[in-house]
N, C-alpha and C positions, 0 to 999 in steps of 0.2 A: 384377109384385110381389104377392107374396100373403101375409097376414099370418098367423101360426102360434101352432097350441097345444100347448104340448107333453104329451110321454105323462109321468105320473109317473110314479116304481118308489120303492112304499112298504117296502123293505128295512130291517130289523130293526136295520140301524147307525147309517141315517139322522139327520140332527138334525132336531128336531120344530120347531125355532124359524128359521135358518137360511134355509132358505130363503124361506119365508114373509116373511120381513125383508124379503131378497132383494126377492121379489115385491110387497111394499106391501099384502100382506094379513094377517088375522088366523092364528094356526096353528090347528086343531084337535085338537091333541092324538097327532094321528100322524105316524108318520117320515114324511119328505122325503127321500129319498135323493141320487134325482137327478131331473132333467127332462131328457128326450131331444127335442131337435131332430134328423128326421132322417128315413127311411124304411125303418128296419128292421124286418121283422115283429114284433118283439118289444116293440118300444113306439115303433107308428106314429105319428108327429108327424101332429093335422088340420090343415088350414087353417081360419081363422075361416069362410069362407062353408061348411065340412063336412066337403069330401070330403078324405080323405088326403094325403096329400101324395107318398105312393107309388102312387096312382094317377095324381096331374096328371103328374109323369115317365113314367111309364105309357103316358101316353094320348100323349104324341110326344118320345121321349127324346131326338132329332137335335135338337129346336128345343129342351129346355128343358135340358138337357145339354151339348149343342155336339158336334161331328160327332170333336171333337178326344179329350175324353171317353170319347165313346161306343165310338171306335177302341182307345183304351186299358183302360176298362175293364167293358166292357160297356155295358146300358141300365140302369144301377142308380146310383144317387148312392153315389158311392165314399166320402164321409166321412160321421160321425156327431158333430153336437154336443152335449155335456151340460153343465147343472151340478150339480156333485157335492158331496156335503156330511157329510163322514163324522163323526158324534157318536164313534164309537168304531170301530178298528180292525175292516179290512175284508177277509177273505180271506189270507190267506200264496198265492198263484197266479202262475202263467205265462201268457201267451199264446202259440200256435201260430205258427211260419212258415207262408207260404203253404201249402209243400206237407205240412207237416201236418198243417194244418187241411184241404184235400181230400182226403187220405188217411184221416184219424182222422173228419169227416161219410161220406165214403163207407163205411167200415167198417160203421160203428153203421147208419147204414140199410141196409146189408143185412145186419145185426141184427133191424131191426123195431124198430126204440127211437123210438118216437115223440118228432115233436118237441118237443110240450110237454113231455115225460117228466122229473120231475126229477134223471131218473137217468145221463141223457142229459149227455155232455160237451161233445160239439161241434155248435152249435146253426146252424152254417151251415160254408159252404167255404172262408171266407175268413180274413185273420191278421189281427192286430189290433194293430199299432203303433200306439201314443198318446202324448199330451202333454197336460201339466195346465199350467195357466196358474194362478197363485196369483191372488183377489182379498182374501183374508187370508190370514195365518199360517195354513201347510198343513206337516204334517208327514206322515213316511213313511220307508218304507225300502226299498233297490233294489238291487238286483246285491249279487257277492261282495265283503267286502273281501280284501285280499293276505292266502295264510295265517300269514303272519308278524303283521299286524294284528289278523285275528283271534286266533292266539294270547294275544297281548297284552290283550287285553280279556277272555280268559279266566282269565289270573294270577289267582293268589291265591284262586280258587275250589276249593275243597276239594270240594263234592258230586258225586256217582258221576257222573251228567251231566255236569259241565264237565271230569271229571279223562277221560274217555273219548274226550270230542271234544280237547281237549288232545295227550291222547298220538295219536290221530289223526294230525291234524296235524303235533307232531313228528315223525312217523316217516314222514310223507309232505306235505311242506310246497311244496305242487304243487296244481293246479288239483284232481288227482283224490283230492288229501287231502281238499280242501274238498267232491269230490260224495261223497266215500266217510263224512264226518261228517254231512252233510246229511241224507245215503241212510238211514243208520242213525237220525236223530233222526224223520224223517217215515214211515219203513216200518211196515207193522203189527207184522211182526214183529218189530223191533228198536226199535220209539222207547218213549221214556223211561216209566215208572208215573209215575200223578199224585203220588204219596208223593213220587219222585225230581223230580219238577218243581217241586212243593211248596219241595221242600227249597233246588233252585235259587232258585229267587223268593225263599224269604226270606237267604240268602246276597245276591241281588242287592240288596236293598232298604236290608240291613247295611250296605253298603260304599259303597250310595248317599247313605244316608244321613247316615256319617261324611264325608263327602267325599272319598272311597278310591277312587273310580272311575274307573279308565282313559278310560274315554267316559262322562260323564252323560250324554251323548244315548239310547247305546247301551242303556243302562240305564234312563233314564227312557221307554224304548218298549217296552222287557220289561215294563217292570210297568204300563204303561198297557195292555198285549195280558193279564196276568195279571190286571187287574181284569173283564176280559171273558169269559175265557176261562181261567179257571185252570188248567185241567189239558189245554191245548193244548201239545203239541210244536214250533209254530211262536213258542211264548213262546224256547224254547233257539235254536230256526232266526235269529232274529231278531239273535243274537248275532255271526250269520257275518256279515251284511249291512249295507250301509253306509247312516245314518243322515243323510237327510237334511230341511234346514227350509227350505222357500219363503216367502218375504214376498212378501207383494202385485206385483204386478209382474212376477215368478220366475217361469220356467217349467221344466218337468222333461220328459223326455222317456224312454218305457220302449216299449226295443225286444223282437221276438218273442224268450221264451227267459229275458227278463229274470226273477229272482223279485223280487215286490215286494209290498208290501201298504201300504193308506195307513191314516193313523192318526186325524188331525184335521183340521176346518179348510174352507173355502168357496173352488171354484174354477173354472172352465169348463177341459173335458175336449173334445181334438178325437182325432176316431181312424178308423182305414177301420172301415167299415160293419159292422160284427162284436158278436156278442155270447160271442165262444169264451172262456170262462175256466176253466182249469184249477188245480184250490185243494189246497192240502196238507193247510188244517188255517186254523184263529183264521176259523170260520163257519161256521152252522149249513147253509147252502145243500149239496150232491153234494161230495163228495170223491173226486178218484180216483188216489191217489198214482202208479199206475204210470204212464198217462198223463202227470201232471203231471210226474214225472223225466225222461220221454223225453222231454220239450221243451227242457230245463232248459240254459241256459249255463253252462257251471261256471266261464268264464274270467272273472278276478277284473281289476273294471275301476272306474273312479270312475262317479258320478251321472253321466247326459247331462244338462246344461241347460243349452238354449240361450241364447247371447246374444240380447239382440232389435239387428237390424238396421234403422235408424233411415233410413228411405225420405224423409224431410220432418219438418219442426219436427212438425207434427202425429200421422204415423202411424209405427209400427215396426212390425215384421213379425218370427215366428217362427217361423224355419225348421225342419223335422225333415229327416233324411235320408231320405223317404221319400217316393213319388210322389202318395198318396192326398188328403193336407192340406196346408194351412198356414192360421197364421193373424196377422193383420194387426188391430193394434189403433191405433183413430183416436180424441183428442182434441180436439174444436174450442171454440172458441172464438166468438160473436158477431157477432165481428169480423173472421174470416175467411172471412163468406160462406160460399160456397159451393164444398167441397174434393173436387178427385176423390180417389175411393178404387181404386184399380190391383186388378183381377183376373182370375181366368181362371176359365172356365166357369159352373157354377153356382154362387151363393153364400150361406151365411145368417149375417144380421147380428142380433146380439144388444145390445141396449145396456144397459153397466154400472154409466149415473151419467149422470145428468141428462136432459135432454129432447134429444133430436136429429132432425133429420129426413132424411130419405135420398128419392135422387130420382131416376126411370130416366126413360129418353123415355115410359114406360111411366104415371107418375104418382109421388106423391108419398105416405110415410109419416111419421109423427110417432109415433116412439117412446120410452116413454119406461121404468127399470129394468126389466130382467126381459122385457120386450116382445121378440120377432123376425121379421123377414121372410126368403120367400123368394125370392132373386132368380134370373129360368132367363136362362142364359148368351146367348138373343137379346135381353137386354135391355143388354147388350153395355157401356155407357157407365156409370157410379154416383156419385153426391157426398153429401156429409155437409152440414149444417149446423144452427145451435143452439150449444147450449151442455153439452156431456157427453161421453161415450163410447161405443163401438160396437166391438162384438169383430165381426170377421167371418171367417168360414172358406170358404175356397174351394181348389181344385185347381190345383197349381204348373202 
């Protein structure tokens, strides 16, 4: 068991206060975005006694991995833990399927597009299904809605913008209505003048404001992205897609292809080992629409959010449909000793509330908010106890 520190990523959305909460320190004045628990090159989690934590898997992937792992997906720790903390709307983006995200890294390197490069889209070979676990109020927005709903949230808008993506849609109220409105709002060549988006915004603000609005959600997330981003084309994009709010507890889940963007709010993020994100727009970071379209799901579906799966009075578990993660949340109690926690492979436990301690044949941690370990998969056995919680993420 080996105790971690995570990489920050001081990202321009970040909240300045947040996490630092989170963690029981003072802020200093800069974003917090997120904090990576994990072994991606891109924001190497260390371990406290130094070295990486992408070298200790490294140095014997069979023993800290498990052979089961290792057969499945390599020598690499297949999931990434964060927590994420978005002061303000983050990206309009997709991520990649498997194969293309090897097809679109392979490409660009034999481009020459170095990996740091900020110009660079695909910063490794793998996809990136994820799930956000709320620990407040987290708001967002994900997949298409039906074009008949989207419609309907565009009534009664009069400006050049909504009356375009409208007739769209009526004349093709089909999956390929919605990418052919899409297509045209994020293209360079076709999406909206700031004037016309201008113009949108304050119609939406109108209507929001009377209480005239088909969806306040829908609309109170355009102008929460129009305070950021005023003359972003994913302020109009945001109008196809369906608005969702997590409470504490709630988890969401965004598969490859999904478009989503999150908006507010503190939450712990598990996802395969990936940093691929492809953005249309609503961020200052690489935009590459063509890219970004060619991932794009157009079929119009509700949020995924899983239910949690209630393993014992103490722990539930959230399942994603996907091989890389899951993650299992344990509350103890005092008085219940000491509780195994069920997992497979390697694991890392983060705790979310109060003091806990976690124990391998290995030895003993005491953690306490914002704290995590790593546990390598021959340390086989795991229990909680104290008095708090512990997010853990491990491989189904």
């Amino acid at each position: 068991m080996e105790r971690l520190v995570p990489a920050r990523q001081t990202y321009d959305w970040g909240s300045t206060t947040a996490v630092p909460e989170f963690l029981g320190i003072d802020p200093d004045g800069e974003p917090w975005a997120e904090l990576w628990y994990g072994a991606h090159p891109a924001g190497p989690t260390r371990l406290a006694s130094g070295p990486t934590l992408a070298s200790l898997v490294d140095s014997a992937p069979g023993r800290v991995l498990g052979e089961d792992v290792v057969r499945r997906f390599g020598t690499h720790l297949p999931f990434l833990l964060k927590v994420i903390a978005p002061a303000k709307v983050l990206s309009l983006q997709v991520h990649p399927s498997l194969a293309q995200a090897a097809e679109g890294f392979e490409l660009e390197s034999e481009r020459g597009v170095p990996l740091a490069s900020p110009a660079r889209s695909y910063k490794d070979s793998n996809h990136k299904p994820e799930m956000v676990l709320a620990l407040t109020r987290f708001e967002a927005v994900t997949g298409f809605r039906a074009p008949r709903r989207a419609w309907e949230v565009l009534a009664g808008l009069e400006s050049p913008v909504a009356r375009r993506m409208r007739r769209t849609l009526r004349l093709n109220p089909t999956r390929y209505g919605i990418r052919q409105a899409f297509s045209d709002i994020v293209s360079a060549d076709t999406r909206p003048t700031p004037e016309e988006l201008g113009e949108l915004v304050k119609e939406i603000a109108a209507r929001h404001a009377a209480g005239l609005s088909p969806s306040p959600r829908v609309d109170a997330n355009a102008l929460e992205m129009a305070r950021s981003f005023p003359a972003d084309p994913g302020i109009a994009a945001s109008l196809l897609l369906n608005p969702v709010t997590l409470q504490p507890g709630e988890a969401l889940f965004v598969p490859a292809g999904s478009v989503h963007a999150y908006i507010s709010g503190l939450g712990v993020e598990v996802m395969a080992s990936s940093d691929n994100v492809l953005r249309a727009g609503l961020t200052n970071k690489h935009i590459d629409v063509p890219q970004m379209l060619a991932c794009v799901d157009y079929v119009a579906a509700p949020p995924v959010r899983p239910a949690p799966e209630y393993l014992s009075r103490a722990t539930r578990a959230y399942y994603a449909p996907v091989d890389d993660f899951e993650l299992l949340v344990t509350t103890v109690v005092p008085e219940d000793g000491r509780l195994a926690v069920v997992g497979h492979g390697p694991r890392i436990l983060l705790a979310t509330d109060g003091d806990v301690v976690i124990t391998t044949p290995e030895g003993s941690e005491t953690l306490r908010r914002g704290e995590a370990v790593f546990v390598g998969a021959h340390e086989r056995t795991l229990t909680v106890a104290g008095a708090g919680t512990v997010i853990q993420a491990d491989v189904p």
